[in-house]
N, C-alpha and C positions, 0 to 999 in steps of 0.2 A: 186534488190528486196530482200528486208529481208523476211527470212523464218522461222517459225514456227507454233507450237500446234495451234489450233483453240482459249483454253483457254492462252492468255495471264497472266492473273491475276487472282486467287481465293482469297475469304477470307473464313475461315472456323471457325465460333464460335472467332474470334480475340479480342481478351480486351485489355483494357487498364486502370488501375487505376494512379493515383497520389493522395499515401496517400489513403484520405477519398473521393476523387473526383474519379466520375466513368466517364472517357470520353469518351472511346467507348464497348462500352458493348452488348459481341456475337456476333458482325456483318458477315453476312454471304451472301456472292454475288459471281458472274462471271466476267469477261469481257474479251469478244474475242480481239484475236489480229488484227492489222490492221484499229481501228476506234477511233471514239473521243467520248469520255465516260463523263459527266457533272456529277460532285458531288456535290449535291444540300442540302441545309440546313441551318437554322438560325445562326449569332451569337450564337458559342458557342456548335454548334450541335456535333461537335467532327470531323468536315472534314477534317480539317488539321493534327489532330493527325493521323487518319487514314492513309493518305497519306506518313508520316511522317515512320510511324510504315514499310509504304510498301516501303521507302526509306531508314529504318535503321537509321534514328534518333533518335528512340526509338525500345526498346525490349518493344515486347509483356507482360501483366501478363500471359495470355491464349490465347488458338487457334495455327491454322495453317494459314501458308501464303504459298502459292504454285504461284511459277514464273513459265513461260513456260514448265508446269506440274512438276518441283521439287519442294519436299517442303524446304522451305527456312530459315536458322537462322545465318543472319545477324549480326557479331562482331560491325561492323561499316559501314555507309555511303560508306566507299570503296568498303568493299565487294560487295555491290548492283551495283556500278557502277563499277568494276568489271563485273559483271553479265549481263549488258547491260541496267541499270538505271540511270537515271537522272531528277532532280528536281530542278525547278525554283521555288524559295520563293519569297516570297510576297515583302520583302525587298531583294532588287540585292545585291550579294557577289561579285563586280566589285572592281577591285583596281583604284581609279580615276584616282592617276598619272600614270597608264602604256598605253600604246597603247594596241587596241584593238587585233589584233594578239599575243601579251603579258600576255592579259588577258587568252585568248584563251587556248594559250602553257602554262598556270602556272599552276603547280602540275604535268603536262604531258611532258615536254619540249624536245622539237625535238634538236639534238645535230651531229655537224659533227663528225667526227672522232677523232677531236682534244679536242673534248671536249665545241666547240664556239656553242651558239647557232644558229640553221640555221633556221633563219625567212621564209626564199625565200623556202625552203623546206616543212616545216608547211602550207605555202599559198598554194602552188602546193594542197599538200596532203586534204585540206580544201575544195579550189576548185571546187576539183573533186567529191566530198562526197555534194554541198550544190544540196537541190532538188529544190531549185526557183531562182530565178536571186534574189529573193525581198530582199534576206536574206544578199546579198555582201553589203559588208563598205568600206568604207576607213580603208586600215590595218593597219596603220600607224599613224594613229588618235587618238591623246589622251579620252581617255574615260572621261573624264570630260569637254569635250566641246560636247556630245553627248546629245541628245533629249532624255526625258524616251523613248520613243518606241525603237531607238535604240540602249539603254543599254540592252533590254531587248531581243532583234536581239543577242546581246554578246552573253546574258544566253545560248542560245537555240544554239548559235553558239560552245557553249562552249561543249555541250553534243554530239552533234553530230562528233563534234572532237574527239569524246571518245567515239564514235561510239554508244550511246544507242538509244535501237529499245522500250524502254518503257519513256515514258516522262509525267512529274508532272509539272504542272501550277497552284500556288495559288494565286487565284483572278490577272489573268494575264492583267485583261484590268480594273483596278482599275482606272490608274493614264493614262490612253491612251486616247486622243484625238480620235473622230469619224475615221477618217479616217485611225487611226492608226489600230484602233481594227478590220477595214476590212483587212487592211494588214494581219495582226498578224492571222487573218483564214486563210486567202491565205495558209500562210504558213506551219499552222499546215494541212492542209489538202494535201499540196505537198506532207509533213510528213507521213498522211496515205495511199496516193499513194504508198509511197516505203514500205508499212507493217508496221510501225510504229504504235507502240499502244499511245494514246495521253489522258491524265488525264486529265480536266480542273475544279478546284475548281472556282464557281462564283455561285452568288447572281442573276445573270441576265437572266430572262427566254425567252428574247427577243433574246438573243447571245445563248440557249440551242434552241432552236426550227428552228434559222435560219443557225447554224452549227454544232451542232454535232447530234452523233448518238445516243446515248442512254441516259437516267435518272438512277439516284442513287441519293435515299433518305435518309439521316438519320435525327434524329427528337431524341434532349437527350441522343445523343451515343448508338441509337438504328437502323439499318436496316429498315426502313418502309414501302419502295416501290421501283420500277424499273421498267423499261421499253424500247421497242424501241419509239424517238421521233414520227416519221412519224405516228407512232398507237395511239398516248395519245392527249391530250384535256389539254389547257395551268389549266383549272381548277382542272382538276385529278393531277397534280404536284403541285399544291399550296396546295392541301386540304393533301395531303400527307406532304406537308411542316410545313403547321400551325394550321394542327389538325381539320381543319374543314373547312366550308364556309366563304370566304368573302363578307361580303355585300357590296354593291357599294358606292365607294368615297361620299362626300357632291356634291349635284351640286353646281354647280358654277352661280349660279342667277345672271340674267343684274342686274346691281346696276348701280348706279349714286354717283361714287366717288365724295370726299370732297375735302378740300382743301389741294394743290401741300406744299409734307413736302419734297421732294427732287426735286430739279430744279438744270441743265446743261443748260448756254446759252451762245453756239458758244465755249466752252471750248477746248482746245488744252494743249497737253502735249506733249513736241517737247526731255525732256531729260534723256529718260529712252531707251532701246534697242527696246521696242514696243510704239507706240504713238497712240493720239487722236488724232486726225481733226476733229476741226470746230464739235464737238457733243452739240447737244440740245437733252432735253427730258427730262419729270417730273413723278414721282412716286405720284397717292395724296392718301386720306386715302379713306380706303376701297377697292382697289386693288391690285392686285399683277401683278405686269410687270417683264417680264422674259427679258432677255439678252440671246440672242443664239448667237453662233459664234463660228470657231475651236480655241481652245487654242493659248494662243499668238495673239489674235485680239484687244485688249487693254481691257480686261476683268478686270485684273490685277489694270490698271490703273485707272477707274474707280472708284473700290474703293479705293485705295490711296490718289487718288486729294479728293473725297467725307470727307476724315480725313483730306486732308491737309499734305499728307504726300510728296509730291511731288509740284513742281513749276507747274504750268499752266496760260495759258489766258483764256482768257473769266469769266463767274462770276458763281458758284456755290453756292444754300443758302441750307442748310440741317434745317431743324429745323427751319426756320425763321432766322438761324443764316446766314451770311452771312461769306465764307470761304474765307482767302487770298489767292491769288495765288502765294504768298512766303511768307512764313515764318519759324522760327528758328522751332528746335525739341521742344525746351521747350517748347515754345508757343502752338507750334501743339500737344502736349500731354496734354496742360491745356486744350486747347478749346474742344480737343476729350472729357476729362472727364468731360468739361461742357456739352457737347452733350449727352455722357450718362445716367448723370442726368435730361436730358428734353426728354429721351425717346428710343436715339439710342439702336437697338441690333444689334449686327452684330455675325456672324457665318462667321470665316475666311473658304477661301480656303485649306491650311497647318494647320488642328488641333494641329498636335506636335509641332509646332515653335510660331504658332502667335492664339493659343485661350488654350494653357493648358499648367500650371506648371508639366513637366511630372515625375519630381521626389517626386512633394508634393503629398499628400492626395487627396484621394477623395471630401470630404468633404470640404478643402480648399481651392479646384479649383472647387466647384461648389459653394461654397461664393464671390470666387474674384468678384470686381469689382459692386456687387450690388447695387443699387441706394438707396439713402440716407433714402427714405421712410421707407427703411426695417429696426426696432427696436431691431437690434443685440448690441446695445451698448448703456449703460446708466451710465452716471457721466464719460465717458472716458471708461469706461472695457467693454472688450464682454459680456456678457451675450449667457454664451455655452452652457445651457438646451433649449434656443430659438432658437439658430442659428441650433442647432443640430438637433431641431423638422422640423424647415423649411428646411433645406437641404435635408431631409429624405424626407418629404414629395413631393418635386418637383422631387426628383429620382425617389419614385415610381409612379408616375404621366405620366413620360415618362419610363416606364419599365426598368428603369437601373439596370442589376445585376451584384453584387458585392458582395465578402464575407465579407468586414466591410468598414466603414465610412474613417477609419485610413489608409488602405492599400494605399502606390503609385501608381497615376490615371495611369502610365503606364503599369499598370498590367491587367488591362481592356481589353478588344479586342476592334477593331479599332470602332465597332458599336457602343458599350455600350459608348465611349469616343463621340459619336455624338451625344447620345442624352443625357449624361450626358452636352454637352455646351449647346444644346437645353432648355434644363431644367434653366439651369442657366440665358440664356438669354432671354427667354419667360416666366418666373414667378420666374424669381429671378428680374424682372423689368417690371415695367407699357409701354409696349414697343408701341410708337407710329411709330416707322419706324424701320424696320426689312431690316436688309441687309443681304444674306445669299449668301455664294458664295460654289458653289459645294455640296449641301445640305446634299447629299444622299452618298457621293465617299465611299463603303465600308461597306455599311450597308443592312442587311438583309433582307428581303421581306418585314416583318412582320413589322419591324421597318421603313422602308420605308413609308408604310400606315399610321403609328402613326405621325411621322413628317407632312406629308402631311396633314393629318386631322388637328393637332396644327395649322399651318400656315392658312389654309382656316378656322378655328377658329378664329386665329387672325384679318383675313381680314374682316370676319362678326363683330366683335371684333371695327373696325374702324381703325385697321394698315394700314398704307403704305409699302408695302411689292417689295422689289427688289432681284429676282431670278436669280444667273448667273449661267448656268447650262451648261454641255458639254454633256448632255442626252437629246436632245431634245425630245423624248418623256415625259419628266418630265416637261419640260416645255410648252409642250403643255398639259400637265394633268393640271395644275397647274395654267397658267398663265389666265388673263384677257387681256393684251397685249403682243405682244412677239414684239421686235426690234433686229434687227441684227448689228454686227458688224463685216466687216471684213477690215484688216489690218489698224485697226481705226476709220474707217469710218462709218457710220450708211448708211445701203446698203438695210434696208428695213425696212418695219412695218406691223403688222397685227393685226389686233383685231379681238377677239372670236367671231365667227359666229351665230347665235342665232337661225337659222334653222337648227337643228341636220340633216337635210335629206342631207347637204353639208358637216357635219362635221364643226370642230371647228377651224379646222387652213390648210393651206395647205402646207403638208410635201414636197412637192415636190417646191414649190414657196421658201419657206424659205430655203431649201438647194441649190439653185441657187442663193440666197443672201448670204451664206456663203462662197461664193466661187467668190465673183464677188466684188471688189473694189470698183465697180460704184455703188452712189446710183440708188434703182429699180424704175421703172416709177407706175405710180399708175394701168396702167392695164394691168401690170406684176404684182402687188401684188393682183387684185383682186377677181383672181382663187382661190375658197376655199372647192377643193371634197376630201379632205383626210378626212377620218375620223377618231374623235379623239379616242388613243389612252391613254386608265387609266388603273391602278391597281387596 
């Protein structure tokens, strides 16, 4: 059992500028030791610097930091961990080709007498130190054949190897699969069994209310509210978060969808590491059909064969167009960009690999790819007072902030980059069919609502809208129908209930078809008393 002061961590008046930017400014808070503490706040609100500040990434401009009642001034990162701190960033500092024990011992390295490293010695010592069985690996295991959740087991593996009794999580279940992000409580709560004081930066009011212990608000790098969970009202943390009241979602009106713009019939993809079996099922306009199922269900795949990016059977038609089930890159890149001109939008899974140039501009990755409608070019030349007005315009439309048009989109936080593609692909284009895969992974409350409303816009709009979400409460906000998919297979189906006294989908039926190969019988799926769950 680790021992210590009651106060873990103070902040006292703490700032922080860069430059001309105020990012956290006089925050002033407690947090006892021994529980799980949520720092809560927009895109941009100044959480991670904070955290940052209480890690020794950054020196203070002003204030006090007082660790287990010293007050604290941090040269570097070491000192802190020194001290008994440690801090998982949002992107893992994993070395891929070393083995997990490797990773573990690197900067700390256990050594026999001779100077050799002793693996077998480090394991021993590791061992005895973990607080849950959840947390043991394969020691020996290259960390690049590791799942996110288990790299992420490394991080945490990594600190307590270095013994810290204060631990930082920024946005720890971003990239974590449902059942991962139950694990990853387990564990941090084993954590606060042994004293451990545990920091967890997130977005997600649903993971503050049903694991930790307290609230911390900042709002503009300002301090605004706190609290114990158990005593607060999930509305008393939002209105502290975005300044005021949220009014409720659009509903979502029975409609009588048009005609099928995406159709699967018996489609199979046998040559990627996850596959389809034998899948049907059509997107038409006016709807939004969700895709639930844990990560690695052929989620992935789905979209792929939908481009053409991969070989399959059976017949797929997106757009009236009709997809081969092989064909070259080149082909498959012409026919994508014929698609995009007759309406396709898509929103990738991976924003920094497959929807944004992360070294160009702002401005230039929120033109790419616009359908031909849009009058950026005349006799052959851009025309750049036009393009500049509509790029500007559709950023601020979805709330994109940014210091200029010019700066590299990687300079953005991860939110502003989501709905900077949003923007792009929803009124950078007359969009008839809307693929969105992971809509929301990263983005803050408030922006979460804005997307949501665009999308149910759209769908009033006449889109065909296809959601694949690893939130299923997002998808039960959100969808018209939701279908499952596990290990390829389509394992259920449900449509939105239209007696609210039942609720809109059954949370409990659908998570039995994510976990079950077999498809569901129809009165297995006809149970629908969950009630739905919005923002």
């Amino acid at each position: 059992m680790i021992s210590g002061p009651t106060e873990a961590v103070e902040f006292i008046g703490i700032g922080k500028s860069f430059g001309s930017c105020r990012a956290v400014d006089h925050v002033t808070g407690n947090f006892s030791a021994g529980r799980i503490h949520a720092i809560l706040g927009e895109n941009g609100a100044g959480k991670s610097t904070l955290m940052k500040l209480l890690f020794g990434l950054y020196g203070p401009t002003e204030g006090k930091i007082r660790v287990k009642g010293t007050e604290r001034h941090w040269r570097s990162p070491a000192d802190s961990m020194d001290a008994g701190l440690g801090m998982v960033q949002q992107h893992f500092t994993l070395v891929e080709s070393l083995s997990v024990i490797d990773n573990i011992m690197l900067g700390a390295e256990a050594c026999s007498a001779f100077g050799v490293l002793d693996r077998e010695r480090a394991i021993q010592l590791l061992e005895a130190e973990l607080p849950s069985a959840d947390l043991s690996l394969d020691w020996n295991r290259q960390v690049s054949d590791l799942s996110v959740g288990e790299k992420q087991k490394v991080e945490i593996l990594k600190l307590i190897a270095r013994k810290a009794d204060i631990l930082v999580l920024d946005e720890p279940t971003a990239v974590l699969a449902p059942q991962e992000i139950s694990g990853l409580f387990s564990i941090l709560k084993e954590l606060k069994k042994q004293g451990r004081t545990v920091f967890v930066i997130t977005h997600k009011l649903g993971e503050v209310f049903e694991h930790c212990d307290t609230w911390f608000v900042l709002r503009a790098g300002r301090s605004i509210a706190s609290g114990e969970v158990h005593q607060t009202k999930v509305e008393d943390v939002v209105r502290a978060m975005v300044g005021t009241n949220l009014p409720p979602l659009s509903d979502l009106s029975k409609r009588n969808p048009g005609e099928a713009r995406l159709k699967f019939e018996n489609v199979s993809v046998k040559k990627t590491s996850h596959v389809l079996n034998n899948l049907s099922f059509e997107v038409r306009s006016g709807e939004i059909v969700g895709i639930a199922g844990i990560d690695g269900s052929g989620q992935a795949e789905v979209v792929a064969a939908s481009l053409g990016l991969v070989s399959f059977s059976g017949e797929i038609t997106v757009l009236g167009d009709v997809i081969p089930g092989s064909q070259s890159s080149d082909a498959a890149a012409k026919r994508i960009e014929r698609l995009r001109n007759a309406g396709l939008a898509l929103v990738s899974e991976d924003r920094h690999t497959q929807s944004l140039w992360m070294n160009e501009s702002v401005q230039l990755n929120t033109g790419l790819g616009v359908d031909s409608t849009k009058s950026f070019f005349k006799n052959g030349l851009l025309q750049s007072k036009v393009w500049t007005t509509a790029v500007s315009n559709w950023l601020k439309s979805f709330d994109v902030r940014f210091p200029s048009l010019e700066i590299s989109v990687d300079r953005l936080s991860g939110g502003n980059q989501q709905k900077l593609i949003f923007a792009r692909e929803l009124l950078g284009r007359t969009p008839r069919l809307i693929v969105v895969h992971q809509p929301t992974r990263g983005v803050d409350f408030l922006s979460i609502r804005l997307i949501y409303e665009r999308l149910l816009e759209a769908r009033e709009g006449g889109a065909a809208i296809l959601v694949i979400s690893s939130e299923l409460d997002e998808l039960m906000t959100l969808s018209d129908r939701i279908f499952v998919l596990c290990a390829g297979r389509k394992t259920g189906e449900f449509i939105r209930a239209t007696d609210t006294a039942r609720g809109a989908f059954d949370r409990t039926a659908i998570g039995a078809a994510m976990t079950s190969a077999s498809p569901m019988t129809a009165s297995e799926q006809s149970s629908r008393k969950q009630t739905e769950v919005s923002l």
